[in-house]
Backbone as CSV, one residue per row, in Angstrom:
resi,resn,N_x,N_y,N_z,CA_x,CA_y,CA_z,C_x,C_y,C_z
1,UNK,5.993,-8.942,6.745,6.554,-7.742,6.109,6.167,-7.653,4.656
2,UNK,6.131,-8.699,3.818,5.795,-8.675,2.673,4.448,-8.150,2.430
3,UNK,3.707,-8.802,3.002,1.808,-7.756,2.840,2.187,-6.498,3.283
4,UNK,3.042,-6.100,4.220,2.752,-4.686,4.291,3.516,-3.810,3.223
5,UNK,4.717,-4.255,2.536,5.258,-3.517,1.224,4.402,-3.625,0.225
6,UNK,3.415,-4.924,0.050,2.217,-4.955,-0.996,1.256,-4.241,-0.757
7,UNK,1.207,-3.942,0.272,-0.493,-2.898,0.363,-0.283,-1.568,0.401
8,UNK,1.353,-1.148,0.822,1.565,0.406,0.247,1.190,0.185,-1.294
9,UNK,2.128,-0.358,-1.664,2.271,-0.705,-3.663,0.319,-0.334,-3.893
10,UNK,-0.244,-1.130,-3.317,-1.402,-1.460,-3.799,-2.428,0.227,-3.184
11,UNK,-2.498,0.343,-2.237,-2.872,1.698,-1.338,-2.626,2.461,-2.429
12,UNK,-1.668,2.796,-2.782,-0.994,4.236,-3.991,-2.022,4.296,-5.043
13,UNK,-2.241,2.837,-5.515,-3.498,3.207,-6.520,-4.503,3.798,-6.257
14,UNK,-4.696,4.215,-4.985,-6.372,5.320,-4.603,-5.796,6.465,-4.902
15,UNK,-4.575,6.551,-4.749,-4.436,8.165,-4.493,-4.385,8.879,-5.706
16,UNK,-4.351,9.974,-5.130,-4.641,11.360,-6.556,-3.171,12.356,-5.490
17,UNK,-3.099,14.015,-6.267,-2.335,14.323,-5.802,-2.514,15.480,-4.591
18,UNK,-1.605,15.378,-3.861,-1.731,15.776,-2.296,-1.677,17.810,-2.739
19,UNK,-2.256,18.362,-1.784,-1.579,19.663,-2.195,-0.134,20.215,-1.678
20,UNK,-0.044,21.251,-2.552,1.227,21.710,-2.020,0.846,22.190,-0.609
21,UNK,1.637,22.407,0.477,1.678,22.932,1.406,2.293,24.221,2.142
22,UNK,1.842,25.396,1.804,2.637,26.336,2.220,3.789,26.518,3.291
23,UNK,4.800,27.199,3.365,5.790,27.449,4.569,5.579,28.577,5.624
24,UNK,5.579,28.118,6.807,5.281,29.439,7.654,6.046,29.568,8.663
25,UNK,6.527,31.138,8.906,7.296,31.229,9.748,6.729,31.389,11.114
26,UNK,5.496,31.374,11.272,4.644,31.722,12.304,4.277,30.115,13.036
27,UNK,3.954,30.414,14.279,3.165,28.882,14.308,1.680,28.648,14.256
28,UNK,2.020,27.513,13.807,-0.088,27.454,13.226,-0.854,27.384,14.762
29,UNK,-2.304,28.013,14.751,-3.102,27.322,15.737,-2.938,26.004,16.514
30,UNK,-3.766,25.969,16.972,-3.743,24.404,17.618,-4.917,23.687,16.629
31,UNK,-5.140,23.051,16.252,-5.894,21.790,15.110,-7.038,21.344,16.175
32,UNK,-8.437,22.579,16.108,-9.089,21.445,16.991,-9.134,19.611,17.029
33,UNK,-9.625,18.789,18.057,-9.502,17.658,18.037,-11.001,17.277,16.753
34,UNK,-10.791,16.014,16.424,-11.745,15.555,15.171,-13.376,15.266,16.335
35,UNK,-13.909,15.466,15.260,-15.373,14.981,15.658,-15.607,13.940,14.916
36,UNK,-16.713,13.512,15.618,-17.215,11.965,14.903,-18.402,11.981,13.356
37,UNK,-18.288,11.074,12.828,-18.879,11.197,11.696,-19.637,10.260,11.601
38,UNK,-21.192,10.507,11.528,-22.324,9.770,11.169,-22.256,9.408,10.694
39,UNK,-23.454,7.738,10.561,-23.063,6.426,9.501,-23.484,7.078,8.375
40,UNK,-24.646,7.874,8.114,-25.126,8.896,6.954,-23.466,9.374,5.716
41,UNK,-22.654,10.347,7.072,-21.646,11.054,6.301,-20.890,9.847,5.840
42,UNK,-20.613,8.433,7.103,-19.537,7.920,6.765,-19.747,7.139,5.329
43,UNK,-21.265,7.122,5.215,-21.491,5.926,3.636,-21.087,6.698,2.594
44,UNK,-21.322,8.263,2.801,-20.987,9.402,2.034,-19.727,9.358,1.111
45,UNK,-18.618,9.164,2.640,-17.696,9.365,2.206,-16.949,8.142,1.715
46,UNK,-16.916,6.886,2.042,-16.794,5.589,1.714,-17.314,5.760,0.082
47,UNK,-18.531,5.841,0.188,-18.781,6.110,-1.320,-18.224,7.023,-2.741
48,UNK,-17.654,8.137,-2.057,-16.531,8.978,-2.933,-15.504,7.777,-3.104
49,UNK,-14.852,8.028,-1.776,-13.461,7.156,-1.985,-13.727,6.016,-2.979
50,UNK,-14.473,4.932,-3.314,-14.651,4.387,-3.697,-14.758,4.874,-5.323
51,UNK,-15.136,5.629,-5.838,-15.791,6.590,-6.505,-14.205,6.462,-7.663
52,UNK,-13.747,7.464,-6.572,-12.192,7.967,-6.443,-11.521,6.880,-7.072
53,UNK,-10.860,5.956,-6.443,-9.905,4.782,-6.465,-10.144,4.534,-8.191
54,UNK,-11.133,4.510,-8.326,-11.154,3.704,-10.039,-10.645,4.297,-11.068
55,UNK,-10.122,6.197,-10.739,-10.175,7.017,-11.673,-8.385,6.823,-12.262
56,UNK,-7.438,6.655,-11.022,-6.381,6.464,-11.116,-5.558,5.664,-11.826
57,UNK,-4.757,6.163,-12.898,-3.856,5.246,-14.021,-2.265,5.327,-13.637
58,UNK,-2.313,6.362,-12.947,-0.272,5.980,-12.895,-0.321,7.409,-11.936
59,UNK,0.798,6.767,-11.039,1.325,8.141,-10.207,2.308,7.624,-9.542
60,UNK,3.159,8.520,-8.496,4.731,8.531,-8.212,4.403,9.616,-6.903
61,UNK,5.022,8.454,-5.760,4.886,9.264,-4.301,5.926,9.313,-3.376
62,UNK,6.053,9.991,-2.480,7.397,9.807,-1.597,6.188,9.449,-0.431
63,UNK,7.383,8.231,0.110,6.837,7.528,0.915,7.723,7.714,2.479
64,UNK,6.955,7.597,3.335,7.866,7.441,4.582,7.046,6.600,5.414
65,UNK,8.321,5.559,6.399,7.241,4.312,6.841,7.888,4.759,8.333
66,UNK,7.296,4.183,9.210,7.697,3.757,10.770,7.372,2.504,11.412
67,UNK,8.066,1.753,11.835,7.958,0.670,12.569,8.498,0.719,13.825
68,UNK,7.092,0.173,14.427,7.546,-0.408,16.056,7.308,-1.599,16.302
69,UNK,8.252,-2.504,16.909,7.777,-3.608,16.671,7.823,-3.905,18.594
70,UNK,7.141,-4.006,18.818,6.499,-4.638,20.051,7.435,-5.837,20.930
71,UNK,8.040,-7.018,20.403,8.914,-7.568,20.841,10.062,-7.499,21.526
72,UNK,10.886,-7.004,20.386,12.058,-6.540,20.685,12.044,-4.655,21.736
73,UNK,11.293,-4.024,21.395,11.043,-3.014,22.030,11.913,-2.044,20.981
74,UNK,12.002,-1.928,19.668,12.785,-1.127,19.003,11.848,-0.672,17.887
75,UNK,12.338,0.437,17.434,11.766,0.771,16.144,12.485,1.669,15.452
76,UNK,12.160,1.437,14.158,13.210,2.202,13.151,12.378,3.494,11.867
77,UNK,13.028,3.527,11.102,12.176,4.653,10.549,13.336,4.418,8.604
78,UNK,11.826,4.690,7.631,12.752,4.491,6.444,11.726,5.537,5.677
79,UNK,12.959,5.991,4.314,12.231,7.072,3.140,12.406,6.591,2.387
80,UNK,11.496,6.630,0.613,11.819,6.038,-0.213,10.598,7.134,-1.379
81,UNK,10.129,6.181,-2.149,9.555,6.479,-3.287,9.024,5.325,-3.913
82,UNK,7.675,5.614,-4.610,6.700,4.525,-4.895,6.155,5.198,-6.312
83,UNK,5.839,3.980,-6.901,5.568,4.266,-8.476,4.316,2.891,-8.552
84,UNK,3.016,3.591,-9.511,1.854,2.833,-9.623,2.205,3.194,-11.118
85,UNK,1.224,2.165,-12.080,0.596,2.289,-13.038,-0.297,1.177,-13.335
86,UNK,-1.846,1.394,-13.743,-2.346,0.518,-14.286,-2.519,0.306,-15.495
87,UNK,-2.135,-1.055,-16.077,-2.022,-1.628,-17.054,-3.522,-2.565,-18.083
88,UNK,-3.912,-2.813,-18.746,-5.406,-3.000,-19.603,-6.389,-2.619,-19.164
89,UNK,-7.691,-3.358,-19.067,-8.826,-2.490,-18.818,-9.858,-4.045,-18.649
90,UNK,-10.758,-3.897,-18.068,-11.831,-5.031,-17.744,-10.760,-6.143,-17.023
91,UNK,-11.305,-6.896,-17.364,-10.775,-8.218,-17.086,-9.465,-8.456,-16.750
92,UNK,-8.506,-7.859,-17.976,-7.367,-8.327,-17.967,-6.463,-7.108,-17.289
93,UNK,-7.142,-6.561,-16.792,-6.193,-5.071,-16.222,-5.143,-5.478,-14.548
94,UNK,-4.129,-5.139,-14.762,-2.940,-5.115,-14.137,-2.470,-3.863,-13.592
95,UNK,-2.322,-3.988,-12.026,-1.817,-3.482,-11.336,0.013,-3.352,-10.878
96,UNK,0.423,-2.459,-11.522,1.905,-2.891,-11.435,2.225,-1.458,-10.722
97,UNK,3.112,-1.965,-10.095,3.997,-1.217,-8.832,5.252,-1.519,-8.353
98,UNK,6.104,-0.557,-7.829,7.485,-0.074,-7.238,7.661,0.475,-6.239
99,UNK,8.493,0.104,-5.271,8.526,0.809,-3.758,9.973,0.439,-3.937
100,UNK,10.684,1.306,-2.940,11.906,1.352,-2.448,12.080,2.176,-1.628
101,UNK,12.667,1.534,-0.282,12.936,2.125,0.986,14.346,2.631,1.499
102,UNK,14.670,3.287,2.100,16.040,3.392,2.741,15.760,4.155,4.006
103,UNK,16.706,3.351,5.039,16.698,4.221,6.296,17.590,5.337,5.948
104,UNK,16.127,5.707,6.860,16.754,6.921,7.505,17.211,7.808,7.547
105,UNK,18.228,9.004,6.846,19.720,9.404,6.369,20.021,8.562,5.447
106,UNK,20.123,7.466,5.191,21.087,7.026,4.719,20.327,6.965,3.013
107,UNK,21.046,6.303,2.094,20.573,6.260,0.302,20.919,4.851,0.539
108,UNK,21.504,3.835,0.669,21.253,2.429,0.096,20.011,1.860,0.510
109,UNK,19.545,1.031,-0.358,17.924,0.611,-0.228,17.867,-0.787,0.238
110,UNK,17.453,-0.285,1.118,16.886,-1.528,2.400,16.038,-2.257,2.169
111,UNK,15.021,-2.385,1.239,13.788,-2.967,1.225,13.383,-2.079,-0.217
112,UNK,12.726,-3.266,-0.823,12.469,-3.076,-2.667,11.147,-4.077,-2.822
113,UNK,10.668,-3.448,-3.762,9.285,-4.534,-3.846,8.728,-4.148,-5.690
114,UNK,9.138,-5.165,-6.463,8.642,-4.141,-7.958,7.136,-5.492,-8.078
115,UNK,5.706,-4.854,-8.197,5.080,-5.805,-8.933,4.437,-5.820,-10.387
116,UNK,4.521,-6.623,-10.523,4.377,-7.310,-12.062,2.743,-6.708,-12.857
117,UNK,1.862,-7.418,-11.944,0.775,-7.800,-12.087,0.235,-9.063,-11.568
118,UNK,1.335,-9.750,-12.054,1.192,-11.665,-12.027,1.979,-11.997,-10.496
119,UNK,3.247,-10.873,-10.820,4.120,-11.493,-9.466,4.604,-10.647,-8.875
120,UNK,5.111,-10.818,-7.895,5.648,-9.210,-6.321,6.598,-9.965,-5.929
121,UNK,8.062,-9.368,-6.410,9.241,-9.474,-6.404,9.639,-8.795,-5.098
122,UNK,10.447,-9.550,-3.948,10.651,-8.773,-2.825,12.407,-8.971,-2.683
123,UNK,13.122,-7.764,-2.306,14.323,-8.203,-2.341,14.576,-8.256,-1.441
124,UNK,15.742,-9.488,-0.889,15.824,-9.970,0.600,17.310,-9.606,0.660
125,UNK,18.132,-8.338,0.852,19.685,-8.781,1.325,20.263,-9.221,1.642
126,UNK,19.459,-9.572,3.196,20.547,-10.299,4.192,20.660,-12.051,3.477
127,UNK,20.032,-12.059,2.187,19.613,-13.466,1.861,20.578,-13.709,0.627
128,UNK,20.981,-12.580,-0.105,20.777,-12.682,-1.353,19.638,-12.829,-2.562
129,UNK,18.698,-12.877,-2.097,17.648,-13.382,-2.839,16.397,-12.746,-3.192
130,UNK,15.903,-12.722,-4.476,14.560,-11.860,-4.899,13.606,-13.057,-4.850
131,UNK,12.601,-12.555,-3.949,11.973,-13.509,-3.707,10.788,-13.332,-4.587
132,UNK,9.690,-14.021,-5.176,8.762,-14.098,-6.053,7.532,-14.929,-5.284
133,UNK,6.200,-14.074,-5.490,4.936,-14.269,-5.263,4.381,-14.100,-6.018
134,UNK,3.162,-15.017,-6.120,2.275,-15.067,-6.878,1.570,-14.150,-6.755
135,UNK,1.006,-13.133,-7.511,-0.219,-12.162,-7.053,-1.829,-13.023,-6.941
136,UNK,-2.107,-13.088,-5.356,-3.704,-13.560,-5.869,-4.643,-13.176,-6.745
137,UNK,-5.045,-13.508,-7.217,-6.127,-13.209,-8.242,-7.707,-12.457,-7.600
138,UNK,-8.389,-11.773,-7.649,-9.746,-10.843,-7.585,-10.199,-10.582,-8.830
139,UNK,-11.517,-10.840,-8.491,-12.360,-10.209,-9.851,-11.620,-9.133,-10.083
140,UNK,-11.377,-8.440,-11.008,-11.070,-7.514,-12.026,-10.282,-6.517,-11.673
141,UNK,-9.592,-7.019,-10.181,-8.278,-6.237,-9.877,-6.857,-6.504,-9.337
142,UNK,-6.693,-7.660,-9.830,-5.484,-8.578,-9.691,-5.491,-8.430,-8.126
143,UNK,-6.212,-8.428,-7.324,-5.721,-8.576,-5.867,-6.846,-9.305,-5.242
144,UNK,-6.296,-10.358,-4.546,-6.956,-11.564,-3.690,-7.778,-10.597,-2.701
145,UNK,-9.125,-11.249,-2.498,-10.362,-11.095,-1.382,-9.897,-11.560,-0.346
146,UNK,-8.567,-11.734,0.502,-8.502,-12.727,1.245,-7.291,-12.052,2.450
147,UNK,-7.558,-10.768,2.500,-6.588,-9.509,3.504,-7.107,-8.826,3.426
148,UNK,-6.823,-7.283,4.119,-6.814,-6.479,4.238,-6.479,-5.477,3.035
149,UNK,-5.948,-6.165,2.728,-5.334,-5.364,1.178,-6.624,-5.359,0.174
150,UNK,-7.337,-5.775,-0.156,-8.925,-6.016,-0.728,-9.782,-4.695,-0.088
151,UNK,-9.135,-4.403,1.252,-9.989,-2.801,1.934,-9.515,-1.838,1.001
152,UNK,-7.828,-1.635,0.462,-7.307,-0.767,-0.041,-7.997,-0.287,-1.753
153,UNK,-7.730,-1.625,-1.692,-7.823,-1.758,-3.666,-8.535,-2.491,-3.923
154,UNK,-9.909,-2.138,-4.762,-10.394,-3.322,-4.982,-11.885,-3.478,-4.231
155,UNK,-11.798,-3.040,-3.211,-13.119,-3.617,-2.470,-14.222,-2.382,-2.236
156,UNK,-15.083,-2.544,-2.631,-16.736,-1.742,-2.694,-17.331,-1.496,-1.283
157,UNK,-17.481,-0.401,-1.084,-17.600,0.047,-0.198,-18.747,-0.479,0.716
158,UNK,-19.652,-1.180,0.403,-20.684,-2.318,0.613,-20.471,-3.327,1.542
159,UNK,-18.981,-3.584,1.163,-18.430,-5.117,0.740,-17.130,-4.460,2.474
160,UNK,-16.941,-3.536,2.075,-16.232,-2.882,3.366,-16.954,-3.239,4.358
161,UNK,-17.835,-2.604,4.635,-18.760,-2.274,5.728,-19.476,-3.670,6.126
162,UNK,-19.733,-4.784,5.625,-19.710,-5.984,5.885,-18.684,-6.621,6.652
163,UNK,-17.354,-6.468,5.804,-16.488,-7.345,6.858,-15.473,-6.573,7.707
164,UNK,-15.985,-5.139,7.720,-14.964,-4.294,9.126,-16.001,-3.750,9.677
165,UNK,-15.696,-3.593,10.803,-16.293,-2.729,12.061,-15.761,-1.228,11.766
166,UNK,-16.275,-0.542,10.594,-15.835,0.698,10.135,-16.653,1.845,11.087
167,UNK,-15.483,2.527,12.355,-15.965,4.097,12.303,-15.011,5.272,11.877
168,UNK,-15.625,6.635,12.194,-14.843,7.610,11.402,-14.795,8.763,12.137
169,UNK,-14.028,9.629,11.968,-14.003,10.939,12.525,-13.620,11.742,11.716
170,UNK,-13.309,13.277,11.580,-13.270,14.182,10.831,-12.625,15.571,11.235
171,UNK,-11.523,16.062,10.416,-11.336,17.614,11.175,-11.924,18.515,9.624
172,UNK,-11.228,19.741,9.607,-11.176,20.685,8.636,-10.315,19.641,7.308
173,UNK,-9.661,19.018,7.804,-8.416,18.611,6.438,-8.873,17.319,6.304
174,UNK,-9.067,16.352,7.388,-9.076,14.677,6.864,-10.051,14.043,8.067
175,UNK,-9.893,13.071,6.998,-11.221,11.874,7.622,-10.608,10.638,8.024
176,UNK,-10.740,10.505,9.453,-10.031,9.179,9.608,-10.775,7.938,9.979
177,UNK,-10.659,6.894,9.580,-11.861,5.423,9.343,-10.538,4.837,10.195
178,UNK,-11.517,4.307,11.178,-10.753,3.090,12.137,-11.600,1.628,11.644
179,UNK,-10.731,1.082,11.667,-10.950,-0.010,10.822,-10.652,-1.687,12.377
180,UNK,-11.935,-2.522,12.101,-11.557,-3.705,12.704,-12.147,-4.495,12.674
181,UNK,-11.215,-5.875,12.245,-11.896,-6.857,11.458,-13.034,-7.106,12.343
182,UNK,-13.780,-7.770,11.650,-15.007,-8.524,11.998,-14.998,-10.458,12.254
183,UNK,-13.918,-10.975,11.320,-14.052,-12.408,11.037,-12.637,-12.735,11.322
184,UNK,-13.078,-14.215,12.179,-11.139,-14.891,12.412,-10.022,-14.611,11.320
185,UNK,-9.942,-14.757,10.296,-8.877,-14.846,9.037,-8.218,-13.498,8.816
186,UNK,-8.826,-12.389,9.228,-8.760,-10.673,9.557,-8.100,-10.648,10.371
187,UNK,-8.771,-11.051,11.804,-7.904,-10.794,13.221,-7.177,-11.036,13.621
188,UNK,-6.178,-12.441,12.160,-5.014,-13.028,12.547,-4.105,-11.888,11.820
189,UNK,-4.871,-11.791,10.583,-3.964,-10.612,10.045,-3.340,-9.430,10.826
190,UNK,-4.456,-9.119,11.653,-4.379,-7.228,12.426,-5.381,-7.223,13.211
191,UNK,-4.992,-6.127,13.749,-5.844,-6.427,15.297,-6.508,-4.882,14.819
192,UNK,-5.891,-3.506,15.022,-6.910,-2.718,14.173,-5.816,-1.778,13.316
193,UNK,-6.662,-0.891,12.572,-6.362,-0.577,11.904,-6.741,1.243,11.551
194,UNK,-6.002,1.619,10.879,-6.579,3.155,10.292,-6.314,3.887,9.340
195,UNK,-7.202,4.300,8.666,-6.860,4.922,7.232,-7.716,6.678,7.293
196,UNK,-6.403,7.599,7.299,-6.461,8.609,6.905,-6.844,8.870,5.466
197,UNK,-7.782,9.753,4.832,-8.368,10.286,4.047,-7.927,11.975,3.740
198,UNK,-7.627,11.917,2.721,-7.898,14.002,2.625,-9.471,14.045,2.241
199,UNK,-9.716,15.274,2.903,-10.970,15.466,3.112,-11.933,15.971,1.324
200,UNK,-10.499,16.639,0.671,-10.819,17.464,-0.400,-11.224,17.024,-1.061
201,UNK,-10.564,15.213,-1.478,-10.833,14.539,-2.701,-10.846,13.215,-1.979
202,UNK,-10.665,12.739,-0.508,-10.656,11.224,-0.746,-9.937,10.415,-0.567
203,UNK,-8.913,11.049,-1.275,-7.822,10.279,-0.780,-6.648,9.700,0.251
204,UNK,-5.722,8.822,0.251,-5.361,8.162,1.242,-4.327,9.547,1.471
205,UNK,-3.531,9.677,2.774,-2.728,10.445,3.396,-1.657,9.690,4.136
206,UNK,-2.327,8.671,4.604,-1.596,7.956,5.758,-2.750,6.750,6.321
207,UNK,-1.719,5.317,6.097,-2.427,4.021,6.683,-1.715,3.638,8.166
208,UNK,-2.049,2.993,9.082,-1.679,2.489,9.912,-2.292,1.357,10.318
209,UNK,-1.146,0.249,10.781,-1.426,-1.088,11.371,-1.444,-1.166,12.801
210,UNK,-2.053,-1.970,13.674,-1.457,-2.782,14.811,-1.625,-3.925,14.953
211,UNK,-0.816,-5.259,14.609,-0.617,-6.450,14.687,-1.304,-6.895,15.936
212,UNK,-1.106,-7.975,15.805,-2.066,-8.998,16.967,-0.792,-9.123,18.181
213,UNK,0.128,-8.811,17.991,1.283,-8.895,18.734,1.771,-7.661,19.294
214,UNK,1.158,-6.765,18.863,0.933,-5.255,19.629,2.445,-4.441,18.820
215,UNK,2.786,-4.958,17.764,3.833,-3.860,16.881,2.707,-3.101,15.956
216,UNK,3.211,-2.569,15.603,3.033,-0.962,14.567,3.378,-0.635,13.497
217,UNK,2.927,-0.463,12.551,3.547,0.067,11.238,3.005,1.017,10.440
218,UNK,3.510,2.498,10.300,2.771,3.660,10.132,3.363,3.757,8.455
219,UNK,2.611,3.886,7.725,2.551,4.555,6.360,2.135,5.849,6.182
220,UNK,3.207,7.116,5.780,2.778,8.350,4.954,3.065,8.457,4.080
221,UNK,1.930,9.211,3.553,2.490,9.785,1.926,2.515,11.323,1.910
222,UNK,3.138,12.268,1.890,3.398,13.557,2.159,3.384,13.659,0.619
223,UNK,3.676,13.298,-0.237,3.272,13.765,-1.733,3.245,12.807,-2.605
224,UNK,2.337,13.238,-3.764,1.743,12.223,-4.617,1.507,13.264,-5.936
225,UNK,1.801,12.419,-7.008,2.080,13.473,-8.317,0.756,11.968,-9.064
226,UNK,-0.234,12.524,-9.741,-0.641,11.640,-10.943,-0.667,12.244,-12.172
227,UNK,-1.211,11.629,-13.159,-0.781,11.744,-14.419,0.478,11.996,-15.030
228,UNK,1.274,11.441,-14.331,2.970,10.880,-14.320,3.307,10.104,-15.601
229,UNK,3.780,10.282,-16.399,4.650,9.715,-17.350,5.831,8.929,-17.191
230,UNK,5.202,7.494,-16.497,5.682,6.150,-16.410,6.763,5.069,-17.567
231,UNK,7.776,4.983,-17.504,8.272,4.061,-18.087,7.843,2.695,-17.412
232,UNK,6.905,2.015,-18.611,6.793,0.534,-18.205,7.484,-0.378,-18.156
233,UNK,8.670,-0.233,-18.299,10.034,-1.192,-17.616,10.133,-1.137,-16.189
234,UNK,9.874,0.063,-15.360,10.331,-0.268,-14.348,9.566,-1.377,-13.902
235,UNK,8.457,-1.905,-14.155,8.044,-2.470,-13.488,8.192,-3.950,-14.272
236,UNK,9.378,-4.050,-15.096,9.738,-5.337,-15.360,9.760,-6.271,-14.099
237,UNK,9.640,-7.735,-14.921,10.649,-8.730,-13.255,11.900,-8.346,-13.759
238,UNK,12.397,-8.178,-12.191,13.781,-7.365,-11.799,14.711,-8.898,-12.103
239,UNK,16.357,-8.846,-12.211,17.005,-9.292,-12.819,17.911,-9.012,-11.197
240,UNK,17.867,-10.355,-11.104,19.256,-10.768,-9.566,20.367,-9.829,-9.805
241,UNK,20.855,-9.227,-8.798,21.665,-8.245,-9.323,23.091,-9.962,-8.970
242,UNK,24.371,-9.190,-9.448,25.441,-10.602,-9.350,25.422,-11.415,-8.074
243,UNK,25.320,-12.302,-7.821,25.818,-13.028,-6.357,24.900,-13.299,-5.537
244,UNK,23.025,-13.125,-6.574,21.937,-13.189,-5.943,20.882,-14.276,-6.651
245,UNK,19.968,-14.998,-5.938,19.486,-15.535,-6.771,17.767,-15.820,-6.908
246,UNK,17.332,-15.830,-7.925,15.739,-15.689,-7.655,15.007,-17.237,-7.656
247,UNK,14.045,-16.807,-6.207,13.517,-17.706,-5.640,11.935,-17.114,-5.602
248,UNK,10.872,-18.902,-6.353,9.730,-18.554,-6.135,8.930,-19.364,-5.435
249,UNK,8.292,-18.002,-4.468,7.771,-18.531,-3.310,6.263,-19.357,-3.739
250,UNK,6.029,-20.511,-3.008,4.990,-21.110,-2.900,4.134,-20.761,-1.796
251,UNK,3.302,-19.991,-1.969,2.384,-19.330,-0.162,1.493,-20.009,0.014
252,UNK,0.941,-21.272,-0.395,-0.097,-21.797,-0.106,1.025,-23.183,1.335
253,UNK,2.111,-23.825,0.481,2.843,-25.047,1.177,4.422,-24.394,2.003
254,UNK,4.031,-22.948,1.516,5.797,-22.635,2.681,6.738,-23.000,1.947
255,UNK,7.073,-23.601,0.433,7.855,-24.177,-0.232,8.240,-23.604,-1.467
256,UNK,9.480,-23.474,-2.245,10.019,-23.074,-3.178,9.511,-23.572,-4.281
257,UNK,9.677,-23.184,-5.203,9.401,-23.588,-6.947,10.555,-23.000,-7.767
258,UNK,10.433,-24.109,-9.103,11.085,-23.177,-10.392,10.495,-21.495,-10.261
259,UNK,11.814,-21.074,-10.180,11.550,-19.620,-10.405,11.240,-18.787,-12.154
260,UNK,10.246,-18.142,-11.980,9.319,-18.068,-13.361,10.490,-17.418,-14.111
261,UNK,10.202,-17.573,-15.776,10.663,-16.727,-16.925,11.297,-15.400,-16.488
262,UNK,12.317,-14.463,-16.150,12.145,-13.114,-16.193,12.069,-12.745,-17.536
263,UNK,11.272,-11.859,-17.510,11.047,-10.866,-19.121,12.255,-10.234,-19.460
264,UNK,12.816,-10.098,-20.069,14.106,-8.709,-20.586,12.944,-7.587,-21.457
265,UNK,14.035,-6.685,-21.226,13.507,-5.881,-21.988,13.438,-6.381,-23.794
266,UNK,12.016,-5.948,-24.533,11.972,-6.558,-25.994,11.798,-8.058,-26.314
267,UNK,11.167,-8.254,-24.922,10.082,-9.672,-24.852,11.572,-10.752,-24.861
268,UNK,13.310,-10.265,-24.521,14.190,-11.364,-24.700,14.148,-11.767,-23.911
């Protein structure tokens, strides 16, 4: 669960903003079905997107997720809101992000994820506990070569097409890339995958998973605002709310650590 609240966080950084969508009282056509898209168009368009992703400094989206999880035979459904901004430039540039979920109807938040740059704070209820990860490290975009999440953010379209079995299809509005790994360390991750595109500019619309265990996890973004005027606090490390306590995860040994410094606001 945690990679998949990190790769929305991380996903948001491609995006730009969605259009408005008119209201109609009529009903629309039927949406012919997509056609397929040549390796020609698909380098085309791989190559925008790519293009795209780098231009983005801060934006704010409403998010809606779906899960099916295959096991149990249940699935649930949550709304929330997501906040990007990137932070320096070359080298030292930081990716910091905010998600927060709530089922359904309901307003209390089920699932929270603020990252740092350095670290991805996950809040666990049923635990009490904010849990803390290390962000892997990538050349020059704070995110590890070593998931799927490297397809989102971060990875050259070159560098795509090497380690996924990338095809594509296309209507009037969007471009959709089915995605599947190529190498063992991938296929444990996900079995396949798909990333909706708007056709206009590129950008993401909607990701989807299917686990190796045959569950599901659908990501939309129905709107996306950039050039957003970000307070860089939110994306402080978050502060245990009372009766909770912060724990940092070790992902290499499965094992706990001193939990890092939190910042206060004014470096206290």
């Amino acid at each position: 669960m945690r990679r998949h609240l990190y790769a929305l966080t991380l996903a948001l950084a491609a995006g730009a903003a969605a259009s408005a969508q008119t209201a109609s009282t009529t009903k629309p056509p039927a949406r012919p079905a997509p056609t397929p898209v040549t390796a020609a168009n698909l380098d085309k368009y791989l190559k925008a997107w790519e293009a795209e992703m780098t231009k983005v400094t801060a934006l704010s989206a409403t998010i809606n997720r779906a899960d099916k999880d295959k096991t149990f035979g249940t699935s649930s459904r949550y709304s929330g809101k997501a906040m990007y901004m990137k932070s320096g430039s070359g080298d030292n540039v930081l990716n910091l992000g905010l998600l927060e979920l709530s089922p359904e109807g309901k307003t209390e938040i089920a699932e929270k994820v603020v990252c740092t740059g350095t670290y991805l704070y996950q809040f666990a209820p049923a635990q009490k506990e904010v849990r803390a990860y290390e962000v892997p490290r990538g050349k020059k975009t704070g995110v590890g070569e070593d998931s799927f999440l490297s397809l989102l953010f971060g990875m050259k379209a070159d560098q795509a097409k090497k380690r996924y079995e990338l095809k594509a299809e296309e209507d009037q509005h969007y471009i959709y890339v089915h995605v599947t790994p190529r190498f063992r360390d991938d296929k444990a991750e996900f079995e396949k995958a798909r990333l909706v595109l708007l056709k206009k500019n590129y950008m993401p619309r909607q990701l989807w998973f299917r686990h190796v265990n045959g569950s599901e996890v659908t990501w939309d973004i129905p709107k996306l605002e950039t050039g957003v005027n970000l307070d860089r606090r939110y994306f402080d490390a978050p502060k245990p709310p009372p009766g909770w306590k912060l724990v940092t995860m070790n992902t290499k040994t499965n094992t706990t650590n001193p939990p890092p410094r939190v910042i206060r606001q004014n470096g206290k």
